[in-house]
N, C-alpha and C positions, 0 to 999 in steps of 0.2 A: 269718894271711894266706894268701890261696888264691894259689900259686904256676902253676897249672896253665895253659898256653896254650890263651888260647878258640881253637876249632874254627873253620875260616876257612868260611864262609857260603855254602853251594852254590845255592841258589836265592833267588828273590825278594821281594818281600813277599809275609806273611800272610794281610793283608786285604785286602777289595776294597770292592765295593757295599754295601748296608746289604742284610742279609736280610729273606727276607720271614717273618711272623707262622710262615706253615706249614714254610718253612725251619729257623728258632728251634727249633719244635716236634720237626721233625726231627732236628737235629742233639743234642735233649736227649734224645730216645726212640727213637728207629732208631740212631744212630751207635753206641749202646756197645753193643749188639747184637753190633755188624760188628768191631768195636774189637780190635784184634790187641797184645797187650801181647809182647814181645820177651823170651823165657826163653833168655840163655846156652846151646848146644847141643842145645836140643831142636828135634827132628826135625820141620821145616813139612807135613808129613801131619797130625801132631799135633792141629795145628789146624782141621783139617776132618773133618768124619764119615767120608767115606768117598773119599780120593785116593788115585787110582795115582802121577801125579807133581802138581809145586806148580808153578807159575809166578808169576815176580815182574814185575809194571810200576812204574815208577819213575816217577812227575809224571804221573797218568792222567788230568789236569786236569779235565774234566766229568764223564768216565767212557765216552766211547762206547765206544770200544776195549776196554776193561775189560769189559763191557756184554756185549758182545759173544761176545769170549773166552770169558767165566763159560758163558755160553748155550748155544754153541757145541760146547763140550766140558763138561759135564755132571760128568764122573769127574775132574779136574782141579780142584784147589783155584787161587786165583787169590789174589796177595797184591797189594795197591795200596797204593802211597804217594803220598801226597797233601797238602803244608803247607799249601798256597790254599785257602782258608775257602771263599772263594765255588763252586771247585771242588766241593768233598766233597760242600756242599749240595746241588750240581746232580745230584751222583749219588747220593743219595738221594730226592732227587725224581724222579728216572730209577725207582727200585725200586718208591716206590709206586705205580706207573701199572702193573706186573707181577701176573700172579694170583697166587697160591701155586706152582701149575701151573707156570711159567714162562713163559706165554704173556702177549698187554697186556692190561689190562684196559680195563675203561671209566673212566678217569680217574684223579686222584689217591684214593688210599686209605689202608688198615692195612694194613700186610701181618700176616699170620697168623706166620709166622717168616722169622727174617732168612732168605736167600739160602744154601745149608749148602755152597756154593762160593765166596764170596767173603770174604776176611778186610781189612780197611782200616789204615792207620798213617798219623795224621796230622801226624807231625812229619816229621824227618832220615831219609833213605834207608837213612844209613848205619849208624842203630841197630839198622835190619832186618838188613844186612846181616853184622855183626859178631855179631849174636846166630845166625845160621842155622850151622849144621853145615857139614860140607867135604861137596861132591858132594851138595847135598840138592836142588837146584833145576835144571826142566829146560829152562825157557826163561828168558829174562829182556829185557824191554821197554826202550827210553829212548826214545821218539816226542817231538818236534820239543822237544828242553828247550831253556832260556835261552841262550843262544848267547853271551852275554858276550861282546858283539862286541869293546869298546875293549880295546887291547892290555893295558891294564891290570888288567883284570878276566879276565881267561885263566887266571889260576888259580883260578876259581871254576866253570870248565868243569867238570862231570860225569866226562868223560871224560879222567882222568891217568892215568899209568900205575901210582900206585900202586891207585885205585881199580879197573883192571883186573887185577890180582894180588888183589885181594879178591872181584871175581865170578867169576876161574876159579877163586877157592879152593870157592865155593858150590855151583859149577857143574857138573855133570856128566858126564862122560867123552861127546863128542857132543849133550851140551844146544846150544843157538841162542840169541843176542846180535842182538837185532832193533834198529836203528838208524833214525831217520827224521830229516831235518831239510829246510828252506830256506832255511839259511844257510849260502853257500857258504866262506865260511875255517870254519866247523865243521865242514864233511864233510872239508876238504882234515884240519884238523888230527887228526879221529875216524879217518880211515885210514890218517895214517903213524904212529898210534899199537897204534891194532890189529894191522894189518902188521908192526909191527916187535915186538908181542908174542909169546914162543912159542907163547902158551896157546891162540891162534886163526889158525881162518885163514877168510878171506872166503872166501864160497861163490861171486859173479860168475864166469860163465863168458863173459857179454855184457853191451854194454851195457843193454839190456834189463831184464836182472838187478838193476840200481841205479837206474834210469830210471820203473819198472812196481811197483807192490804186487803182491804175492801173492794169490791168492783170498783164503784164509783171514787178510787182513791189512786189515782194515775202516777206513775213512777217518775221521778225527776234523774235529771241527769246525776246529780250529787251521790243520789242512792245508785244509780246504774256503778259507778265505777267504787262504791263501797263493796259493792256485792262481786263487782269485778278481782278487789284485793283479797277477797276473802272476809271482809267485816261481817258481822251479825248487825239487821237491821232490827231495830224494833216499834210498833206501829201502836199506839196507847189511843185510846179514846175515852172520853170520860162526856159526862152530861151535868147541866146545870141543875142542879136540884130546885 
């Protein structure tokens, strides 16, 4: 008899649409490519040819953000977590439209080899997170996740305070906790939780500061059609003390 308490369910369903023919194709021959399998204390450089530091997103739902990031900063390994099927596909169908080069190319194709900055996990966050080292990670992502609005689903929020005791255990002395939502009892809840952690403190010197993205802080489609209905988005960053 398995005694063990199942693990209380941080995000939402699996699946979504039915894929398409080339999506299938993808997810059986590009995905294990990307595929990050989680080794107990070994060091997330590890997993990239050539990283000065790693960065973690957490639910990178299509991948633009992620996409982006990889692009962006070139010497930076990028870890994505991702359980939504439909997701993943989307961002592999995002890769093959890229040269090798990393510029776009003319349409969907092969890629010649994966991306040698991006690593994928498509289950539980939290198995990445338990397997990485102390102080190995020097940003780490949660853009617009499940907001669990009914009171009764609040503890299936992302953001609890033990789960904060485990990314500033990953986290770097001065790594950055990038925060985005537009759901407002999430941000209220996401900042008296932060706030009242030691291990961070928010960077807002204005409002501005929570109000505005960052340059280097690229729009996802989730946020495009928030902004679309009328939602207020809001953009938190905090640092590791």
């Amino acid at each position: 008899m398995n005694d063990a308490v199942p693990r209380r369910k941080l995000f939402g369903r699996r699946k979504g649409p039915a894929l398409s023919v080339r999506q299938k194709d993808l997810m059986q021959t590009l995905l294990p490519s990307l595929q990050l399998v989680p080794e107990p204390g070994r060091a997330p450089a590890g997993y990239f040819a050539n990283a000065s530091e790693v960065w973690l997103e957490i639910g990178f739902g299509a991948g633009e953000h992620l996409l982006w990031q990889a692009g962006a900063h070139p010497n930076i390994g990028v870890i994505g977590v991702e359980p939504y099927v439909a997701g993943i596909a989307k961002l592999l169908s995002k890769l093959t439209s890229l040269s090798p080069a990393g510029g776009e190319g003319q349409g969907e194709g092969t890629l010649s080899r994966p991306p040698h900055n991006i690593r994928l996990y498509t289950h539980d966050a939290r198995d990445v997170i338990a397997a990485l080292p102390d102080a190995s990670v020097s940003r780490v992502f949660l853009l617009f996740p499940d907001p669990w609005p009914k009171k009764r689903h609040h503890k299936r929020r992302f953001v609890q305070m033990e789960m904060l005791d485990q990314l500033a255990r990953i986290m770097r002395k001065g790594a950055e906790f990038r925060f985005a939502t537009d759901d407002y009892g999430y941000r209220l809840w996401t900042l008296e939780r932060l706030c009242a952690h030691p291990a961070f403190t928010w960077l807002a010197r204005s409002p501005e500061d929570w109000r505005a993205r960052p340059a280097d802080w690229p729009q996802t489609r989730y946020e495009a059609k928030a902004i679309a209905a009328g939602r207020i988005c809001t953009y938190l960053r905090f640092v590791r003390r």
